[in-house]
N, C-alpha and C positions, 0 to 999 in steps of 0.2 A: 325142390328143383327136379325137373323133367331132361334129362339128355337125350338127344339124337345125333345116331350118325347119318351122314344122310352122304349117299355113293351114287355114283354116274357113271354112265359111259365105258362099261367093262369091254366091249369089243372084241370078248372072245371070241379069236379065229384072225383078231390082229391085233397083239396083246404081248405080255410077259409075264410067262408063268412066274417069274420070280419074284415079280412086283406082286402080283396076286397072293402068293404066299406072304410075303409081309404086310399087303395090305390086313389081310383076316387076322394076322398077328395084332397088328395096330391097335385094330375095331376091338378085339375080345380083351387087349390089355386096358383101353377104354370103359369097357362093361357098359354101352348104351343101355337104354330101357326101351329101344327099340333101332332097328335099320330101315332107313328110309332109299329104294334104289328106282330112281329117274330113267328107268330106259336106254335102250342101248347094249342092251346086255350082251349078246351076240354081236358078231359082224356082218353076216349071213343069214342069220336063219337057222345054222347047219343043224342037223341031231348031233354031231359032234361038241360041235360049239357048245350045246344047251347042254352036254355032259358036264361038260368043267365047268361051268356055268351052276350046276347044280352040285359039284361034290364042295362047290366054293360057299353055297347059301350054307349046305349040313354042317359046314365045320364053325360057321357066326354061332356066338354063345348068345342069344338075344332075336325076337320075334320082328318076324322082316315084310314087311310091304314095299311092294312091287309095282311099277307098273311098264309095260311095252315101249319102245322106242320102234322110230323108221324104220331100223335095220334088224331089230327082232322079227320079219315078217321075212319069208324063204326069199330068196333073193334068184335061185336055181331051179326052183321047184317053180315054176309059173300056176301051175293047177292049184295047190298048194294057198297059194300065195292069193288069187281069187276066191277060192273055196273056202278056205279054214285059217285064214291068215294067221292068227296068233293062237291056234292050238297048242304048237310044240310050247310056247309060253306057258300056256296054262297048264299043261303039265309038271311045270315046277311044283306050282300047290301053294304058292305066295300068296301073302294075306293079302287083301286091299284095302283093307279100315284097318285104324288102330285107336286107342285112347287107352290114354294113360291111367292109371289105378288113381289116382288124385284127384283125376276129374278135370285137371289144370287143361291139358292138352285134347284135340282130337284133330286126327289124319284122316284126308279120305283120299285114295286114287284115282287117277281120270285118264283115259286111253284116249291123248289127243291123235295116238298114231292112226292114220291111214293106209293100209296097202295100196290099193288104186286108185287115183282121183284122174279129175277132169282136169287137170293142167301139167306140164311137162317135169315140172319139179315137184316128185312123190316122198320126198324125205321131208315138206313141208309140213304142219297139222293145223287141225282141225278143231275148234270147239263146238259141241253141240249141245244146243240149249235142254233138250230131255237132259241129259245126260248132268250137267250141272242143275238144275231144278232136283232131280232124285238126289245128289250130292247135298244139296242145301239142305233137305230136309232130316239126312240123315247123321248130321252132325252131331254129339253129343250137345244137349241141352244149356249144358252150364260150363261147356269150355270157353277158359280165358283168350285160348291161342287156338284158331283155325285153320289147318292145311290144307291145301289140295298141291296133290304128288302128281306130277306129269311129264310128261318128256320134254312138251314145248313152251319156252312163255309165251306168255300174251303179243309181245315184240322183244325184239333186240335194245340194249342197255346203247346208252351215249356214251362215247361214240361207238357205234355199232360193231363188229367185231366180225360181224356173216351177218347176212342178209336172213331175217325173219318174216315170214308172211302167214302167220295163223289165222285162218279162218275162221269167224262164227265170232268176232269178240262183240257186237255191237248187239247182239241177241242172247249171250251166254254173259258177259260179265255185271249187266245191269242186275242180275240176279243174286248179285253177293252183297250183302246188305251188312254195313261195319267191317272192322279191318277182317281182313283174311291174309291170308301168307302163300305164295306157290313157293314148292320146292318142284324145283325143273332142271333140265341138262340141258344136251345137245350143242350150249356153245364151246365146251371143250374148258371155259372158265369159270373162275369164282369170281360171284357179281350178288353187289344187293343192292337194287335200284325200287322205285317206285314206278304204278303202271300208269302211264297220259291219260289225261282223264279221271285215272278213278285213285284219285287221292288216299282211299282207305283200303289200298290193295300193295302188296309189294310183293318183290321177288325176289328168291334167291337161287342162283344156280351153282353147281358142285361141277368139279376141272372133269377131265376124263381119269379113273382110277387107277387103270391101268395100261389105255391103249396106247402103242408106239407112236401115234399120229398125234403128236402134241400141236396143239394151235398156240404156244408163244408163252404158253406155263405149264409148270413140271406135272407130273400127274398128281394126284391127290384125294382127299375130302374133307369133309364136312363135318364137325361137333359143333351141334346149335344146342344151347342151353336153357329152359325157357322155366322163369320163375314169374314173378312181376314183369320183368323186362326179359330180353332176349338179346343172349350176347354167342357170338357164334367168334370159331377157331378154322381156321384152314389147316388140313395137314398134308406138306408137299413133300414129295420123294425127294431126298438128300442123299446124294453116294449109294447108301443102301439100306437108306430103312425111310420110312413113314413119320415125320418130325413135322411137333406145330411151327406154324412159321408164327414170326415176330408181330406182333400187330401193330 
């Protein structure tokens, strides 16, 4: 068996450090075999932010992929934010592939995030077809369970919960060829639905982990299990710790 935790939605810069602290307690009493984290890391952008942001990855017992969300791109910094959008990201040093020593599993990362676009709503993403194409290819060979880690799904779960408008799906998802898996955030909930249309595609998204801006469930994540099948656990804030919820 393969475990993952799979975290969303940190918000650091509008957040609780004390929830943060029990989260990492949580994950490390867990012992994943890897951390999976959807974007959002930041609230802002700030170099403050990406501090505690980064003293929170060093203390995960366990190898962590990463990838950008809408609001990890400066938000203050306009130059910034045109120029070099997700640099201060990538100074974390997070992985963006993973697979498993088993061979069972393989992760890949996808930066649906956009800093600038052509339309008035920039917290929207984006899929682009290079970008899945090099993904497909570099999959492990003989994995059983395929991911792609991103901030956005494909669309919003029934009944929708925030409006979803990802770009690029009708030229980026004909490329995945047998099931695949997204792990994704940005709706603030835990959801596993199937994607319209593409029958051997599904999705699951992680709550937000620990930002104050809750959308209608407590903050949380993610233990996905993956052997033959795949049986995944919510873990939601109770009073003051990190407990799976009942299934």
């Amino acid at each position: 068996m393969v475990s993952i935790a799979h975290i969303s939605d940190l918000h650091c810069g509008e957040f609780s450090h004390h929830r943060l602290d029990r989260a990492r307690d949580a994950i490390n009493r867990l012992s994943p075999a890897a951390v999976v984290v959807t974007g959002d890391i930041t609230h802002s952008g700030r170099r403050r932010e990406y501090i505690v942001a980064e003293r929170f990855f060093a203390a995960l017992r366990a190898p962590i992929l990463a990838v950008p969300g809408n609001h990890d791109a400066p938000v203050f910094d306009p130059i910034a934010r045109v120029c070099w959008p997700f640099e201060r990201f990538g100074r974390l040093g997070l992985g963006s592939s993973w697979d498993s020593p088993c061979g069972t599993v393989s992760i890949r990362g996808l930066n649906s995030a956009c800093a600038i676009q052509g339309r008035l709503d920039w917290s929207q993403g984006v899929y682009r077809r290079e970008d899945f194409a090099a993904l497909v290819a570099s999959f492990a060979p003989a994995a059983k369970h395929r991911i792609i880690a991103c901030h956005h799904p494909p669309h919003a779960p029934s009944p929708a919960r925030m409006p979803i408008a990802t770009r690029g799906l009708a030229t980026a998802l004909p490329l995945l060829k047998g099931e695949h898996l997204f792990f994704c955030g940005h709706l603030h909930h835990s959801t596993n639905y199937g994607v319209i249309g593409f029958p051997h595609l599904r999705v699951m998204t992680a709550p937000t982990l620990t930002s104050v801006r809750e959308r209608g469930e407590p903050p949380g994540f993610r233990a996905i299990t993956f052997s033959e099948s795949v049986a995944e656990t919510t873990w939601r804030w109770r009073g003051d710790e990190y407990e799976p919820a009942p299934s």
